[in-house]
C-alpha positions as a printed NumPy array, in Angstrom:
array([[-72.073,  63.585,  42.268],
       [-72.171,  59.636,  43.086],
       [-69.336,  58.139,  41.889],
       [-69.874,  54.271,  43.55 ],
       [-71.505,  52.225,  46.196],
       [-69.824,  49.779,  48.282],
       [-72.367,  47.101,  49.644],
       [-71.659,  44.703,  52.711],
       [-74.314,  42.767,  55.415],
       [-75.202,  39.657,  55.905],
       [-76.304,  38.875,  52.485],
       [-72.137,  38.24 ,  51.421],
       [-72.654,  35.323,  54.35 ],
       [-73.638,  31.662,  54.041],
       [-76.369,  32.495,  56.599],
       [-79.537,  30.958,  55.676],
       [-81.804,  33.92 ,  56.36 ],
       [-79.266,  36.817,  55.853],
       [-81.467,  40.155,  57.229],
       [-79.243,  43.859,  56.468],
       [-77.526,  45.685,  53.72 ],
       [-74.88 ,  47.947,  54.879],
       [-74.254,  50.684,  52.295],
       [-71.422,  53.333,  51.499],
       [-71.958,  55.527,  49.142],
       [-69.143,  57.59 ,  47.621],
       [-69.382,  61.208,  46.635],
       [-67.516,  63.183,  44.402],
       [-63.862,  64.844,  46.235],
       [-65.465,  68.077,  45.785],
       [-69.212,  67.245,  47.045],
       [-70.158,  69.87 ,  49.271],
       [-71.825,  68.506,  52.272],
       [-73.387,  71.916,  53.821],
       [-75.67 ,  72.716,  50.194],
       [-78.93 ,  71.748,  51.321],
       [-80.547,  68.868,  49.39 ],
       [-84.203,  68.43 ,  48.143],
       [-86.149,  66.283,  50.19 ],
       [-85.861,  62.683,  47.542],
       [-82.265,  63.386,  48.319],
       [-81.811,  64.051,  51.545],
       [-84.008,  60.835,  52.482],
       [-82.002,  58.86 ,  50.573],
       [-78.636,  59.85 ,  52.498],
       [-79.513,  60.179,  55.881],
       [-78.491,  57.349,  57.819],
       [-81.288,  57.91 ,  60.171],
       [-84.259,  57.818,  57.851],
       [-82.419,  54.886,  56.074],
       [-81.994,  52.701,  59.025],
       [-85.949,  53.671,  59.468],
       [-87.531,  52.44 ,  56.159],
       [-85.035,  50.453,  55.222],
       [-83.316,  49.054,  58.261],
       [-79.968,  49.201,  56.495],
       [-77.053,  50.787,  57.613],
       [-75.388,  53.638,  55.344],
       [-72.158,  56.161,  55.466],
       [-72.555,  58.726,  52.965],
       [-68.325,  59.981,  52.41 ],
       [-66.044,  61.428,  49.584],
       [-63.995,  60.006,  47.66 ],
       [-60.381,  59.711,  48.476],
       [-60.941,  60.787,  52.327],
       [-59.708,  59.078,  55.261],
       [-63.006,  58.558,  55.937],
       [-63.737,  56.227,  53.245],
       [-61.255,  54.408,  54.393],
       [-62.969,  54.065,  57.991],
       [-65.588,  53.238,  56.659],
       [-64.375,  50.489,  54.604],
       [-61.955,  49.138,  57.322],
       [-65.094,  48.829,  59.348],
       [-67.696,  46.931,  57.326],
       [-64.94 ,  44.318,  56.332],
       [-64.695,  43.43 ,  59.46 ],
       [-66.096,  39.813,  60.365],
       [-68.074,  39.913,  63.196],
       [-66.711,  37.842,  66.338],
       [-63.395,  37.216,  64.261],
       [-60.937,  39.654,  65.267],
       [-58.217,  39.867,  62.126],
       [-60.441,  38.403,  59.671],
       [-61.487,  40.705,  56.472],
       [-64.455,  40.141,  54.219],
       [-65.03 ,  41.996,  50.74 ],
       [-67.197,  44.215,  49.801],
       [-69.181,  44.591,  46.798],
       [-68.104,  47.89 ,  44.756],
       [-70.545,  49.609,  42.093],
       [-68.569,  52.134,  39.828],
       [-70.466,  54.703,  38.494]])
C-alpha cells in the first residue's frame, strides 16, 4: 500500500528551465516486494521504464527502512555543494 511520495529535481531550484522530477515513493513496512504486480503497476514502479517515458528518476522503498533513509540522504543533496541539504517535497497519503 502507498503511504507517501517524496518529490525532489530541479523544479525545487531557481533554474529558469528546471528539466527532472526525482521521485520516492514509500510503501507500506509490510509491502512485499517478490508478489508479482499487474502490468499498470509494475510500469509505474520500475525505475527503468520510468526513467524511459518519463525521464524521471524514482526509488520505490518501505517505510521505516534504512533504505528510505538512503534514499532521502541522497536526493537532498545539492549538486556541486558538498554539505549543503535541500528539502524535499512530502505527499502523505
Amino acid at each position: 500500500m502507498l503511504e507517501e511520495i517524496l518529490l525532489d529535481g530541479s523544479f525545487v531550484t531557481a533554474r529558469p528551465a528546471p528539466n527532472d522530477i526525482d521521485i520516492i515513493v514509500v510503501l507500506a513496512p509490510s509491502h512485499d516486494f517478490s508478489s508479482d504486480l499487474p502490468p499498470h503497476q509494475y510500469n509505474l514502479l520500475s525505475a527503468r521504464r520510468v526513467r524511459r517515458r518519463f525521464g524521471s528518476d524514482i526509488v520505490v522503498v518501505r517505510n521505516g527502512t534504512d533504505e528510505l533513509t538512503q534514499a532521502i540522504a541522497f536526493f537532498a543533496q545539492v549538486r556541486q555543494q558538498p554539505g549543503m541539504k535541500k528539502g524535499l517535497l512530502r505527499i502523505k497519503l
